[in-house]
C-alpha positions as a Python dict, from the first residue, in 0.01 Angstrom:
ca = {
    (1, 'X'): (0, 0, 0),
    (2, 'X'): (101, 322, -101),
    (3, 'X'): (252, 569, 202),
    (4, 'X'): (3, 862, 74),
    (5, 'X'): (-353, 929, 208),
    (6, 'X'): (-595, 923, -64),
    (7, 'X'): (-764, 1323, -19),
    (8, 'X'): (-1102, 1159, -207),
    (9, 'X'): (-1164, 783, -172),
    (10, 'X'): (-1483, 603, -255),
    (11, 'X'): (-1593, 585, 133),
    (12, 'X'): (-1567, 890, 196),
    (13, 'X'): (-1788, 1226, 47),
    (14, 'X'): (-1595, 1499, -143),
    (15, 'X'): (-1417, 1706, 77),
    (16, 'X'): (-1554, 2020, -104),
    (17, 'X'): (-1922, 1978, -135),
    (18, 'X'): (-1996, 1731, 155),
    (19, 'X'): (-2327, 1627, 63),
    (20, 'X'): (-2461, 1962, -92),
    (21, 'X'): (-2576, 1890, -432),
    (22, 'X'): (-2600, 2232, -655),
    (23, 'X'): (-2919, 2242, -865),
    (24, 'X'): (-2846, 2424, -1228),
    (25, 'X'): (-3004, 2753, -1326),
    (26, 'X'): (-3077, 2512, -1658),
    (27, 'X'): (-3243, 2270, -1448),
    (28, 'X'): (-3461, 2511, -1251),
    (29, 'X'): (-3546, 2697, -1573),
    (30, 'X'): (-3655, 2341, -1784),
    (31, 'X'): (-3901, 2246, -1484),
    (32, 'X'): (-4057, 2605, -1474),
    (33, 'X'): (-4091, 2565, -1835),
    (34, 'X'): (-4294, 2235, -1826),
    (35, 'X'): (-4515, 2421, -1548),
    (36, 'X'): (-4633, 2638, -1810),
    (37, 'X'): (-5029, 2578, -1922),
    (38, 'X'): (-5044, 2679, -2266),
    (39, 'X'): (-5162, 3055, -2230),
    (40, 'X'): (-4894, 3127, -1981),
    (41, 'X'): (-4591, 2948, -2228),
    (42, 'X'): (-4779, 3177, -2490),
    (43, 'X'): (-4693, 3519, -2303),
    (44, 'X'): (-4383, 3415, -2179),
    (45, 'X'): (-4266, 3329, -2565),
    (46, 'X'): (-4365, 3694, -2634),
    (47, 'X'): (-4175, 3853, -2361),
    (48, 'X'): (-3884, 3643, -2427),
    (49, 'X'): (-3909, 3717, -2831),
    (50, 'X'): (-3917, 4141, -2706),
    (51, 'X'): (-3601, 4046, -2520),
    (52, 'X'): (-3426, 3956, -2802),
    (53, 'X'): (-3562, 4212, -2995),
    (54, 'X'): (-3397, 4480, -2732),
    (55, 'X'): (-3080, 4278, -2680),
    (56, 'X'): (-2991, 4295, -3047),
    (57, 'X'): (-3082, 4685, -3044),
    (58, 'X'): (-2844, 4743, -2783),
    (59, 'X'): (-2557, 4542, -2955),
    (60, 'X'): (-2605, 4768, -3244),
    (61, 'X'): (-2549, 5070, -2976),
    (62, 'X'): (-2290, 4870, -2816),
    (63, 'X'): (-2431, 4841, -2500),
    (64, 'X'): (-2407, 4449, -2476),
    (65, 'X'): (-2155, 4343, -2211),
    (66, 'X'): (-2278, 3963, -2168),
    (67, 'X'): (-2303, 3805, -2504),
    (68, 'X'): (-2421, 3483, -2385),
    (69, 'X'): (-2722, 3640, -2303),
    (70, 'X'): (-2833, 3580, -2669),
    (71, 'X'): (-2771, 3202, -2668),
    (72, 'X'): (-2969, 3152, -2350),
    (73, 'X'): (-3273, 3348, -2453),
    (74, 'X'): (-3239, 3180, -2792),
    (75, 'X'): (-3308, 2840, -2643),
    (76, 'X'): (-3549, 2955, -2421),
    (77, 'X'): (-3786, 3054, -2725),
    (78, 'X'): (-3703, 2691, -2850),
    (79, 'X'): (-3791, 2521, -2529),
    (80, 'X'): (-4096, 2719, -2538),
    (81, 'X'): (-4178, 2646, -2876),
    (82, 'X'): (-4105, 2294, -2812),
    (83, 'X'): (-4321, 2256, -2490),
    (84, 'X'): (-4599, 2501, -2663),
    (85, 'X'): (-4642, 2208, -2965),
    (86, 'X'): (-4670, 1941, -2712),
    (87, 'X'): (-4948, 2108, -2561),
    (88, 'X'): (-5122, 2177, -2860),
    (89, 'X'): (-5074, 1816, -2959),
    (90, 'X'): (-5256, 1702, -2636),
}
């Protein structure tokens, strides 16, 4: 057997998070999604599509700092859409 402690065995939790489990932003943001009845997904689509709409007029005045902004509001329109046809299918 090796002479050195093992910091992170198998027995043992992570010395870091010791039993705390961090729940995503993405995780918390799918669920409230699939919450949505169909005339609430319907308004939120709209706000979300007027976000865009002002994001990209403020990258054209430079006012953007966060440009990931645009990727995370794009696929929240498409997890919208998405939930929005399953609803309609039902």
């Amino acid at each position: 057997m090796c002479a050195w402690q093992p910091i992170n065995c198998q027995s043992k939790p992570a010395l870091l998070h010791e039993g705390r489990r961090k729940v995503s932003k993405l995780k918390e943001r799918r669920k409230q999604i699939q919450e949505y009845t169909l005339g609430e997904a319907q308004k939120e689509l709209k706000e979300l599509r007027l976000k865009l709409f002002n994001l990209r007029l403020q990258q054209q005045r430079g006012e953007v700092k966060n440009n990931r902004v645009f990727a995370q509001t794009r696929k929240d329109v498409a997890r919208l859409l998405h939930h929005i046809a399953i609803l309609e299918s039902e």
